[in-house]
C-alpha positions as CSV (number, residue, x, y, z in Angstrom):
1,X,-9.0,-233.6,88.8
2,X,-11.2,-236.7,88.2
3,X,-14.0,-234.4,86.6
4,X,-11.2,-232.9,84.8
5,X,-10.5,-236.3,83.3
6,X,-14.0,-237.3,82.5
7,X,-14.8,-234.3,80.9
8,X,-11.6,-234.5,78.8
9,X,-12.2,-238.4,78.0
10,X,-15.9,-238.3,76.9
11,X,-15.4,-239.0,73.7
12,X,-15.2,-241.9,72.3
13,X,-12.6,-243.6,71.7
14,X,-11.0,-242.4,72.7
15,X,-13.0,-241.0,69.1
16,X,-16.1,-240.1,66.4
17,X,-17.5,-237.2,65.2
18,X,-20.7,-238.4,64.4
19,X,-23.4,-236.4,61.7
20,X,-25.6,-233.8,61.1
21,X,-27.9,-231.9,63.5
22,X,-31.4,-233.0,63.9
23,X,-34.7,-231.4,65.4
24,X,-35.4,-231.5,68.8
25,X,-38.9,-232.4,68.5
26,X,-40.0,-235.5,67.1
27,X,-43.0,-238.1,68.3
28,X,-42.1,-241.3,69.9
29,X,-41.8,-243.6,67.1
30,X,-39.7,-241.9,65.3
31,X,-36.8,-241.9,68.3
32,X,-34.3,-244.3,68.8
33,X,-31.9,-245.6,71.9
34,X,-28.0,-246.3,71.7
35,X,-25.0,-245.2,72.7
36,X,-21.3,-244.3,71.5
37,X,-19.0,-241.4,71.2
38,X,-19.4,-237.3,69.7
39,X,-18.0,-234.4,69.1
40,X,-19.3,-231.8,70.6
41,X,-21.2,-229.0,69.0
42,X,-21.4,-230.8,66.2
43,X,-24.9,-232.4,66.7
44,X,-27.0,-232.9,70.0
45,X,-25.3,-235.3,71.4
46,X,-22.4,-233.3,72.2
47,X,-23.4,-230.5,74.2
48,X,-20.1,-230.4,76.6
49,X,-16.9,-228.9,75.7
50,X,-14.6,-231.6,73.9
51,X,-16.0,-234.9,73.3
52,X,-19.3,-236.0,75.0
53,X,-20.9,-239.6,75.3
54,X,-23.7,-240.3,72.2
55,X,-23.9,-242.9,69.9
56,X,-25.3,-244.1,66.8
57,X,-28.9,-242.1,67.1
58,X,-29.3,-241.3,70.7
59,X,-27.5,-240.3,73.6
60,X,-26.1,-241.0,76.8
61,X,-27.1,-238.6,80.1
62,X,-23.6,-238.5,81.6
63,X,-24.6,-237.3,84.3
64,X,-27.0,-239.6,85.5
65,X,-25.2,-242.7,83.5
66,X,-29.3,-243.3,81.5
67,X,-30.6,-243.3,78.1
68,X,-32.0,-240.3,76.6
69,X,-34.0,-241.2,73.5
70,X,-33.5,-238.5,70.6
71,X,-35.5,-238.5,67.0
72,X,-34.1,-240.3,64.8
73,X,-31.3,-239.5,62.6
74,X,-29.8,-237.4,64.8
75,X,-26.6,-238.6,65.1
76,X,-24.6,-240.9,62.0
77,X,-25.0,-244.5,62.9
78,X,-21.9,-246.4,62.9
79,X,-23.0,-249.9,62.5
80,X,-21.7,-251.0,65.8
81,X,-18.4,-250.0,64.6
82,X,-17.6,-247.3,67.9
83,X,-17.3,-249.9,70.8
84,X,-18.3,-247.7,73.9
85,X,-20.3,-248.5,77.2
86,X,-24.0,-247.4,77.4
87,X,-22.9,-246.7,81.7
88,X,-19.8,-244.9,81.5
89,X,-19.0,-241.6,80.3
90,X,-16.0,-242.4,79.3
91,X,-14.1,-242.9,75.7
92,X,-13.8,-245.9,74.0
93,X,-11.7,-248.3,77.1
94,X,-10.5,-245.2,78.5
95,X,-10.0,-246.8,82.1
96,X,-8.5,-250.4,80.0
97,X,-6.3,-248.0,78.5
98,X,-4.9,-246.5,81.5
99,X,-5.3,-250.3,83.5
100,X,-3.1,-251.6,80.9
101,X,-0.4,-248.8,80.8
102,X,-0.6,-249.5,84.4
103,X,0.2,-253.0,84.1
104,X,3.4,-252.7,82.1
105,X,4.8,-249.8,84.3
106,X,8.6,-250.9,84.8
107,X,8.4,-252.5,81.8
108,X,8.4,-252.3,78.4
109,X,5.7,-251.8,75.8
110,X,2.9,-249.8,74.6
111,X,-0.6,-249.4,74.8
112,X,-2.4,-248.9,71.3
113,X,-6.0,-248.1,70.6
114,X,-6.4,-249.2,67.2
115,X,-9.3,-249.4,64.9
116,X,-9.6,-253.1,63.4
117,X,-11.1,-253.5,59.7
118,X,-11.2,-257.0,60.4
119,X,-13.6,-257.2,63.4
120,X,-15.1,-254.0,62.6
121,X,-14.4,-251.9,65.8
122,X,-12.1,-250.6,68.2
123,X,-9.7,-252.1,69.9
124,X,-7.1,-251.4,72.9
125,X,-4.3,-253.8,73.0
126,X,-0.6,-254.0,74.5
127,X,1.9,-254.3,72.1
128,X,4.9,-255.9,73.3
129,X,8.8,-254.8,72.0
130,X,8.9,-253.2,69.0
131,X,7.1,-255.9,66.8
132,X,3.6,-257.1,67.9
133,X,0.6,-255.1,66.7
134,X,-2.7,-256.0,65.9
135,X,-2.3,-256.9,62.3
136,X,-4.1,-254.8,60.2
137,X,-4.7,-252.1,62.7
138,X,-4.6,-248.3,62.5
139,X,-3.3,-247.0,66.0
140,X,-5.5,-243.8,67.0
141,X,-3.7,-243.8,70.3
142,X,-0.6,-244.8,71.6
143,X,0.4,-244.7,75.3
144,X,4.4,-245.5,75.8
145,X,5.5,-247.3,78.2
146,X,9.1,-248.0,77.9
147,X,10.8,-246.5,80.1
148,X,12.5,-243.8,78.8
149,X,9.4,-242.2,78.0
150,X,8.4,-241.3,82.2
151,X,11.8,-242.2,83.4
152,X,13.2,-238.4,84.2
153,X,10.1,-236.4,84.8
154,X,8.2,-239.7,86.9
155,X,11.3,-242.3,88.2
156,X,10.0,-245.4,89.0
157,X,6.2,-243.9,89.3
158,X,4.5,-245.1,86.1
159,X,1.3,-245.1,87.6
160,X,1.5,-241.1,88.1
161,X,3.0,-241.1,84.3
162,X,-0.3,-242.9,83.2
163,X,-2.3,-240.7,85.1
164,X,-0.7,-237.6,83.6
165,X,-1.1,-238.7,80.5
166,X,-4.6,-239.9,80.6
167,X,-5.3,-236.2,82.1
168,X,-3.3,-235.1,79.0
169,X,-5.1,-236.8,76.0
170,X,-6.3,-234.4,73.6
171,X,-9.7,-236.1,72.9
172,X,-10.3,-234.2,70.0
173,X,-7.0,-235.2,67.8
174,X,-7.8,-238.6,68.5
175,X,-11.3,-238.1,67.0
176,X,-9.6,-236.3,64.0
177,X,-7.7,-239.6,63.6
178,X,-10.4,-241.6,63.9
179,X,-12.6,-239.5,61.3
180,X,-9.1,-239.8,59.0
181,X,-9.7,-243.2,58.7
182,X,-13.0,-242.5,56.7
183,X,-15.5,-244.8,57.7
């Protein structure tokens, strides 16, 4: 189950699908290090099913948690914009995410990942009620957490509802949102 979750939240962010293919062979100086979020398959970065760990020109070794340098140009740079961890395989805050939807279990609210023109990244918030958002934000995920959302199929067990629906998260619609928002 928890491989079944990492391989489904290697993305990003939950979240990018990041350039063109490049050549496998290239001389030192012309590779790069960083880190981020792909889609799979669509450059070598991604060469998992769904959504695999890579960023800006290089990628991550998930299963070792270390950098891999790649030539560059390999993968679109995003400025920065992707905010992911160089040691976790994991989508953009995938474990805040889930900490957060945790935290408001028996409560009310939701948990948004939202990109932010205004600081220029991703963000994972809790947005209280029906009112407070991050201004400005585009939601790319949204984890409910009012009740009547895990109520009848969970009870009183939000935690198992959060873990469902972290096991749930189709990585690769979030990524489609994310690439909507044309950046």
């Amino acid at each position: 189950m928890k491989s079944t979750l990492a391989r489904q939240a290697l993305v990003a962010a939950a979240l990018a699908s990041l350039g063109a293919a490049g050549s496998g062979v290239a001389h030192a100086e012309d590779n790069v290090r960083c880190y981020g979020i792909a889609k799979a398959g669509q450059n070598d970065c991604g060469s998992k099913t769904g959504v695999d760990g890579c960023a800006g020109e290089s990628k991550v070794d998930n299963d070792k948690g270390d950098f891999k340098n790649v030539p560059k140009g390999t993968c679109r740079k995003l400025g920065g914009t992707v905010d992911t961890y160089y040691d976790r395989s994991e989508p953009h805050g995938a474990a805040e995410i889930a900490a957060m939807g945790k935290a408001l279990g028996g409560g009310s609210g939701r948990v948004l990942c939202s990109w932010s023109p205004r600081l220029g990244r991703l963000t994972n918030q809790w947005a209280s009620d029906h009112a407070h958002t991050l201004a400005d934000g585009t939601p790319i995920l949204a984890l409910d957490m009012y009740e009547h959302s895990y109520h009848i199929d969970f009870g009183a067990k939000a935690a198992a509802y959060v873990d469902a629906f972290m096991q749930n998260i189709n990585w690769t619609q979030v990524a489609t949102r994310f690439d909507a928002l044309g950046l």
